[in-house]
N, C-alpha and C positions, 0 to 999 in steps of 0.2 A: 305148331311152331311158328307158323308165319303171323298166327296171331299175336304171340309172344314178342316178335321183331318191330311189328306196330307199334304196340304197347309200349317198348322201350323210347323208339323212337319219335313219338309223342312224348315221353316225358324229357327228354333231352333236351327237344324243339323248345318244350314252356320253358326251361331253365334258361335258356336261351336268350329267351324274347326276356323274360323276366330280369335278366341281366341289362339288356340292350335299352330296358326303360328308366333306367337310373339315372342321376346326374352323374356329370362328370365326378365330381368331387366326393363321389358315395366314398371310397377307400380313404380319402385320407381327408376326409371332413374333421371324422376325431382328432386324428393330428393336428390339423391345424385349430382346430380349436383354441387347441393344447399348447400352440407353440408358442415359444416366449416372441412376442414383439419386440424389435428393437427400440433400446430408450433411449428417450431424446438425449442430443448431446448434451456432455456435461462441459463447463469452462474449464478453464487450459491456463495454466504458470501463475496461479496466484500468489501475489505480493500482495505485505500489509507494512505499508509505508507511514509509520510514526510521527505523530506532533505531539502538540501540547495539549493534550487532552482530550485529542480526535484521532482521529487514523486513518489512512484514506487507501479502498481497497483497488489492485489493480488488477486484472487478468484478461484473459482474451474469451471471447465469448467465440461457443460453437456453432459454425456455420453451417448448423442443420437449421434452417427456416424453420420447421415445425417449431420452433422454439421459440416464445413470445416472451414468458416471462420466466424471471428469475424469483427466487427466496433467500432470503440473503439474512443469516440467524445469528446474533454474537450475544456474547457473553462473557464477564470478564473474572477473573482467577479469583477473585473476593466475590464472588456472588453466585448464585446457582439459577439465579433471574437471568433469561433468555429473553432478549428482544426481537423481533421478526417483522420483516416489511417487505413486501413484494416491489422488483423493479422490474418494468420496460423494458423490451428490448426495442429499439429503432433500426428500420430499414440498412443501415448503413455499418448499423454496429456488428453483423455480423462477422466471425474469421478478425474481427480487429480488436482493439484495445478497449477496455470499459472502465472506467472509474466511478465508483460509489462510495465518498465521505460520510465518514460519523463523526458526530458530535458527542460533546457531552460526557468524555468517557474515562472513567479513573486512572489512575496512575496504577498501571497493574497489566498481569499479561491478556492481550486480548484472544478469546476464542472464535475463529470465525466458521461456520456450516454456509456453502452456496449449493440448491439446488435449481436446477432448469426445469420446468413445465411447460408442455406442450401444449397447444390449444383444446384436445383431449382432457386435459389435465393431468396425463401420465408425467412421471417425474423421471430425471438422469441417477445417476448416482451419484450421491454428496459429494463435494472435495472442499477438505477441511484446510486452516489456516491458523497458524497463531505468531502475534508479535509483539513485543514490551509498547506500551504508550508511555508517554514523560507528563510530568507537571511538577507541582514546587519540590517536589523532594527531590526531585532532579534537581531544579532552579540552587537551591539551597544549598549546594556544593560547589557550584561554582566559586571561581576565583578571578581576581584582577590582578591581570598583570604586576607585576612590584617597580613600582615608580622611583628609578635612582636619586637622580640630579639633572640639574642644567649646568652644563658646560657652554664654551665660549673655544668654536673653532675656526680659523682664521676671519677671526672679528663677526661670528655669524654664530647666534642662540643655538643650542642642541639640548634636546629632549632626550634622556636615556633611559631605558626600560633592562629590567635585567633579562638576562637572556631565556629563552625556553630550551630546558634542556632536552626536554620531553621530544619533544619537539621529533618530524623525519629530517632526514638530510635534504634527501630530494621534495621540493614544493610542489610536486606534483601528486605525492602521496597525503591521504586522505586524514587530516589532522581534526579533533573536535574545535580545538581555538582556530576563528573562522577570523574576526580580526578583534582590533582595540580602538575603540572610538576615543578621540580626545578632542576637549574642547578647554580651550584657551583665552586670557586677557590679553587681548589686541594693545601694539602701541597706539598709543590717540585716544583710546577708547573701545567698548565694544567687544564680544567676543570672535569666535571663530572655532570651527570644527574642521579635525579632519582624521582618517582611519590610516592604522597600519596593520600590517599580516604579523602573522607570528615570528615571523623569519624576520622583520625590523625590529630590530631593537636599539635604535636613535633614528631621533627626524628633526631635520632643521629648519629652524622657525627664525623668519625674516624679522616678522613684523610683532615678535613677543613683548609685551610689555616690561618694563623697568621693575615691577611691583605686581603683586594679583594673584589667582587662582589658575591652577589645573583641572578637569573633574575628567573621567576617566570611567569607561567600563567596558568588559569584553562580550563578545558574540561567540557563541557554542552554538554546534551540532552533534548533536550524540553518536548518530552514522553521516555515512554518506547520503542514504534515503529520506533521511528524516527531512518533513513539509515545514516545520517551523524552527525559525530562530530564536534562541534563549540567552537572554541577556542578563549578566552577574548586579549586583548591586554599585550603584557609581560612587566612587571615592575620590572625592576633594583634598588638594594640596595646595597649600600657601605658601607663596615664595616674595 
């Protein structure tokens, strides 16, 4: 029996030791193996802010540092062609605002994919973006204001424009007619420019000539967002 009791307690001992010479991480080595790494951050509140046949992206970039560069993918609604260009990130861009312009790009809805990569080269998870771009087919709707008359208010030229009815009450509300350029014959000679908002509809002109030309054309924004301004075709009046 006492032999029996050795025996055991020899082999309890090896199990023992044979435990005790392991690394730490024997138990959950597989796990972590196994475990998902966290991915790089991804950008944050993307806007796709509309011109004339660019777009310019804006969002906030994640202020995980492991994050160097971006993939920044568009494509537009007429096409299944994907463009892709890796941006930079700079020291200071991080947690703040980043803007990356396109060019070149049709009048159509733009599709935008941003991903972040980390110096690893692990990736975030995409976040997608789409938003209309303008060019002539836009343009080509436009209108000019409708050019009344010249009136005569106590002994002083007035230019009248009919009204916009479209129009907000309050000028403080976001209207696409941005203003009306007009350009005029000067008394003596000469021309002269100058702009009114949509909310004028007469402007009085000191120094209008006797005889001469009007030429006239207005400025659109399609949103509030939008990077460029689109100008209607100018129309000449002879007086």
């Amino acid at each position: 029996m006492r032999k029996i009791f050795i025996l055991i307690g020899s082999v309890v001992a090896a199990l023992v030791l044979s435990q005790c010479g392991k690394p730490k991480d024997y138990y959950s080595a597989d796990f972590l193996n196994e475990a998902e790494q966290a991915k790089p951050g991804k950008v944050d509140s993307l806007q796709i802010l509309p011109g004339r046949n660019r777009g310019l992206l804006k969002f906030i970039v994640a202020p995980d540092r492991r994050v160097n560069k971006l993939r920044v993918s568009y494509s537009s609604s007429l096409s299944a062609d994907v463009t892709t260009s890796m941006v930079d990130i700079a020291a200071n861009e991080y947690g703040n605002y980043k803007e990356v312009l396109i060019n070149n790009l049709p009048e159509a809805t733009l599709l935008v994919r941003i991903t972040s990569y980390d110096t690893k080269g692990d990736s975030s998870n995409i976040v997608t973006g789409a938003g209309f771009i303008y060019g002539d087919r836009y343009i080509s709707s436009l209108y000019n204001r409708i050019f009344q008359n010249i009136t005569t208010v106590n002994g002083v030229k007035q230019l009248n424009f009919q009204n916009e009815s479209a129009k907000p009450r309050d000028s403080t509300i976001f209207y696409t007619l941005q203003q009306t350029i007009i350009t005029y014959s000067k008394l003596g000679g000469g021309t002269s420019t100058i702009e009114i908002s949509p909310f004028v509809n007469a402007v009085k002109i000191t120094d209008l000539a006797a005889t001469g030309s009007i030429t006239h054309y207005s400025r659109f924004k399609p949103t509030a967002q939008t990077i460029d301004i689109f100008e209607s075709t100018p129309v000449t009046v002879n007086f």
